[in-house]
GUDORO-834604 format. One record per residue (C-alpha): residue in one letter; x, y, z. Coordinates in steps of 0.001 Angstrom, whole numbers, plus 524288, in hexadecimal, padded with zeros to 5 digits. Example, Ala and Ser with C-alpha at 12.3 -4.5 7.8 and 13.67 -1.06 7.14 Angstrom:
2
<r residuo="A" xx="8300C" yy="7EE6C" zz="81E78"/>
<r residuo="S" xx="83566" yy="7FBDC" zz="81BE4"/>
***
This chain:
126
<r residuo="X" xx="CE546" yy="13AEE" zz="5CD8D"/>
<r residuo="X" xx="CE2E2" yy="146A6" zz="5C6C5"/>
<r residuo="X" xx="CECDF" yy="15343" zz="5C3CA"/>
<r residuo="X" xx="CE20F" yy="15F2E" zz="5C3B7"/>
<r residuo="X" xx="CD42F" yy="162F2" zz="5C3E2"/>
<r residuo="X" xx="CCF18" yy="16C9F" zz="5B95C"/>
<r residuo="X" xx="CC249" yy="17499" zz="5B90D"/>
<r residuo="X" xx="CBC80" yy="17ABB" zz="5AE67"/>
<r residuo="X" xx="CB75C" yy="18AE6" zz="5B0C5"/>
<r residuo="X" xx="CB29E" yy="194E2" zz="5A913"/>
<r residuo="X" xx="CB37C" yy="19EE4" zz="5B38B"/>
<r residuo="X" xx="CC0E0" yy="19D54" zz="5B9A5"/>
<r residuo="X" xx="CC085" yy="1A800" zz="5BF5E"/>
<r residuo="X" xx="CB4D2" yy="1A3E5" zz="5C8E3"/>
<r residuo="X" xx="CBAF6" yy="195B6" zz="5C88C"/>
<r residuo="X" xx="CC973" yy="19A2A" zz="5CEE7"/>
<r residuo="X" xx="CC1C4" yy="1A26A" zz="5D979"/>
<r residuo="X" xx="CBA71" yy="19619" zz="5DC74"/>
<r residuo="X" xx="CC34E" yy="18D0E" zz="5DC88"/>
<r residuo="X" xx="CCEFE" yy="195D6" zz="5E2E3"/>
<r residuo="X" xx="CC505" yy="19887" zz="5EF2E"/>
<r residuo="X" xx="CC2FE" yy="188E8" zz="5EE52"/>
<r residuo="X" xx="CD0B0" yy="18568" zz="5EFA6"/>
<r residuo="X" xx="CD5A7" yy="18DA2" zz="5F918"/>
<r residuo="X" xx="CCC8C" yy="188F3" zz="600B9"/>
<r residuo="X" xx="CD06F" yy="17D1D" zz="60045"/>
<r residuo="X" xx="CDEF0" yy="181C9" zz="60279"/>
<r residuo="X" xx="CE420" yy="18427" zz="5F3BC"/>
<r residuo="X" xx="CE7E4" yy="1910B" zz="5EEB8"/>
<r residuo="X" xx="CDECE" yy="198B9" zz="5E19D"/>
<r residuo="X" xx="CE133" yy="19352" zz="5D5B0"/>
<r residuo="X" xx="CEBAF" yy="197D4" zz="5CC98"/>
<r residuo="X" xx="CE7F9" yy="19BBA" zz="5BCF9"/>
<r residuo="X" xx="CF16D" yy="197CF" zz="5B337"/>
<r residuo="X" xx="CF3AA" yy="19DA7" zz="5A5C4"/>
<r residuo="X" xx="CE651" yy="1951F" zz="5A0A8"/>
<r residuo="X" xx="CDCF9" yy="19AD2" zz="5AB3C"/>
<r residuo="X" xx="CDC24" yy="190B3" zz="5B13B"/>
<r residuo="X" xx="CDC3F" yy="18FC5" zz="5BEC7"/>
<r residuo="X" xx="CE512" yy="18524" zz="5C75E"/>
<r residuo="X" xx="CE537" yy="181C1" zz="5D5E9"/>
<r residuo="X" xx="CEF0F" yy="177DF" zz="5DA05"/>
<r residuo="X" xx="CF017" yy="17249" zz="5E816"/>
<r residuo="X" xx="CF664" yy="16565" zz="5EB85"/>
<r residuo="X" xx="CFAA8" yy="161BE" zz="5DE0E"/>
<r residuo="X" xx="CEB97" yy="16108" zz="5DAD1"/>
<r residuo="X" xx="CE82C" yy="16CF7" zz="5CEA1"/>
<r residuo="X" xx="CD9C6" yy="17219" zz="5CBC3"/>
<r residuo="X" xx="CD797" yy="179F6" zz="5BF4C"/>
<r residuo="X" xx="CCD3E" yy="183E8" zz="5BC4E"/>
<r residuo="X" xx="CCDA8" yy="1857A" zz="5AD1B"/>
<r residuo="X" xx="CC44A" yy="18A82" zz="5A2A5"/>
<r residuo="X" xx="CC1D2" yy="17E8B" zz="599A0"/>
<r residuo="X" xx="CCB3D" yy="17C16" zz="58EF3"/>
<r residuo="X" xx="CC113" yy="17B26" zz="58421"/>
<r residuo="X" xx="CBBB4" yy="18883" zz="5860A"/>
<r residuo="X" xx="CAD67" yy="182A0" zz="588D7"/>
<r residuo="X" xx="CA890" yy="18715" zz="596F5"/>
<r residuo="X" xx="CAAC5" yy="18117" zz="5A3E9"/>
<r residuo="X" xx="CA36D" yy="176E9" zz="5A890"/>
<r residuo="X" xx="CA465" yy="16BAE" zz="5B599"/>
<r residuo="X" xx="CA446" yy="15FAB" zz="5B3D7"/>
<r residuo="X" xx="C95AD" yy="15847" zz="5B6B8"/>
<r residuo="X" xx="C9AB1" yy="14F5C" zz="5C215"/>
<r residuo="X" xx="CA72D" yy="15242" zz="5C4AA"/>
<r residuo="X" xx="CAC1B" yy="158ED" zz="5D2CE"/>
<r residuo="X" xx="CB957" yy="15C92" zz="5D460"/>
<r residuo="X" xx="CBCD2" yy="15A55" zz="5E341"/>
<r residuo="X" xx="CC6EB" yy="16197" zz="5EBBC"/>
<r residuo="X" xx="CCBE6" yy="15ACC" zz="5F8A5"/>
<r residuo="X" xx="CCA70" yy="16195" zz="60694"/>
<r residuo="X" xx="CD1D8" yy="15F9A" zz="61216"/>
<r residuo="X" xx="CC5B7" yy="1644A" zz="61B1C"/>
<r residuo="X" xx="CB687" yy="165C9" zz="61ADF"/>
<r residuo="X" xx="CBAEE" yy="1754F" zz="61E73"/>
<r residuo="X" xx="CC236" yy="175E3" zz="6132A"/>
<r residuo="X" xx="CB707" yy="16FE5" zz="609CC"/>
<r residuo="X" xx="CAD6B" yy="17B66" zz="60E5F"/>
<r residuo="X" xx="CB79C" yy="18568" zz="60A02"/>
<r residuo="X" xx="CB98D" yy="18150" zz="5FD93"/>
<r residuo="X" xx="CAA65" yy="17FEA" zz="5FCB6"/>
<r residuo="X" xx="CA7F0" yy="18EBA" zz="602A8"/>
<r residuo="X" xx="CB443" yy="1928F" zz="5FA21"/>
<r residuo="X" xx="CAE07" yy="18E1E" zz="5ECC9"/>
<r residuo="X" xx="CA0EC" yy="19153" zz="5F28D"/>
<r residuo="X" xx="CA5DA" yy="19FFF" zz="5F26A"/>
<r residuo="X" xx="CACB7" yy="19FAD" zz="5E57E"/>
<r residuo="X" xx="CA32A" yy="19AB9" zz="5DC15"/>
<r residuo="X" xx="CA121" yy="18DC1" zz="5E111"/>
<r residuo="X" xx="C941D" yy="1868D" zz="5E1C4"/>
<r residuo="X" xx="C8F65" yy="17EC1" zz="5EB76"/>
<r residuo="X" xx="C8BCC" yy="16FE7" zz="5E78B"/>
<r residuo="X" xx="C87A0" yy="16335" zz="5EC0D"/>
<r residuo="X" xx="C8643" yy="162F4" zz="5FA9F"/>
<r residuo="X" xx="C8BFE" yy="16C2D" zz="60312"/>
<r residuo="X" xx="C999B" yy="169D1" zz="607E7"/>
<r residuo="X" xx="C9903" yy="15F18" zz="61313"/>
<r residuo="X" xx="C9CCC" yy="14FD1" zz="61510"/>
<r residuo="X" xx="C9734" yy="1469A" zz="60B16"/>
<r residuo="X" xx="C97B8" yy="13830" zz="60C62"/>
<r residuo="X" xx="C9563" yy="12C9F" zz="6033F"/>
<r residuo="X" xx="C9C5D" yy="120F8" zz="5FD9D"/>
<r residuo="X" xx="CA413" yy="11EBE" zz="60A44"/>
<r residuo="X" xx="CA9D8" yy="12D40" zz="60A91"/>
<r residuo="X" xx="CA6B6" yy="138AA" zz="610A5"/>
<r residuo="X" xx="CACE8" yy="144FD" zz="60A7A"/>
<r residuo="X" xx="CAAE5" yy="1535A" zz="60CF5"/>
<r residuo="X" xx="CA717" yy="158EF" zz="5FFC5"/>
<r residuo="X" xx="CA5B6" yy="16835" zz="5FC22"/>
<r residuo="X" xx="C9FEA" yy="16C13" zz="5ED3E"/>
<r residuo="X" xx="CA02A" yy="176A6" zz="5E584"/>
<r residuo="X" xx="C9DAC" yy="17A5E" zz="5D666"/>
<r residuo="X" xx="CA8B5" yy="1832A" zz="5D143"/>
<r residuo="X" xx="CA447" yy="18DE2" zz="5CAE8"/>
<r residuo="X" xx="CA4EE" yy="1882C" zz="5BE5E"/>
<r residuo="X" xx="C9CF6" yy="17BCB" zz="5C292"/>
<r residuo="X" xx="CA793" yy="172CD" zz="5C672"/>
<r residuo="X" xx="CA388" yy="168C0" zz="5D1FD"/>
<r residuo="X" xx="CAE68" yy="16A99" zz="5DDDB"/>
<r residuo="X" xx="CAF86" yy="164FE" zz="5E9C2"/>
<r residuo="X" xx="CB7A4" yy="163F1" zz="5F69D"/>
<r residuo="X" xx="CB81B" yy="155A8" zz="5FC69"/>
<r residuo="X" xx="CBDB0" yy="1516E" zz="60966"/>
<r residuo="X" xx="CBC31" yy="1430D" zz="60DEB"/>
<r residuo="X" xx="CB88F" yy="141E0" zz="61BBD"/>
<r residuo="X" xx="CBBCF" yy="13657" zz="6239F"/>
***
């Protein structure tokens, strides 16, 4: 449904060691930085961009929004979470486990980039 997901940083720096410790675990490689700065990490046809904002003005999440990555495992959930944990991440919401409600029950793991962003790993179990 959609072609990419792009973040906004001020500190990209911080954001690719973050999000290069996130993704490997989770199987991916470390980001690559084109001519822009920006950094890009493609996997399965699916690209996330770290960029500093167009219009100059600072970085900043969005109130409300989560950006979800899928897991193949409840192992590989807690390494992304120790992963971001240990490069700048912080730890939100409850901590990683099984959560149930309307019918499902997922296993969710979430973090705060380090410039604020809401991310999470989600695996439904059956």
């Amino acid at each position: 449904m959609f072609s990419h997901v792009m973040v906004g940083a001020d500190d990209i720096d911080a954001a690719k060691k973050f999000y290069d410790a996130c993704f490997i675990a989770l199987g991916g490689r470390e980001g690559s930085v084109d001519p822009k700065g920006r950094v890009m990490y493609i996997k399965d046809g699916s690209i996330f961009i770290v960029t500093k904002p167009i219009d100059g003005n600072p970085a900043c999440h969005a109130n409300g929004g989560t950006i979800g990555f899928a897991v193949d495992s409840e192992e590989m959930a807690e390494a992304w979470h120790k992963a971001g944990l240990e490069n700048g991440g912080t730890a939100i919401e409850d901590p990683p486990g099984i959560r149930e409600g309307g019918g499902m029950k997922m296993h969710l793991a979430y973090l705060r980039d380090p410039a604020g962003n809401k991310v999470c790993t989600m695996m439904r179990v059956q």
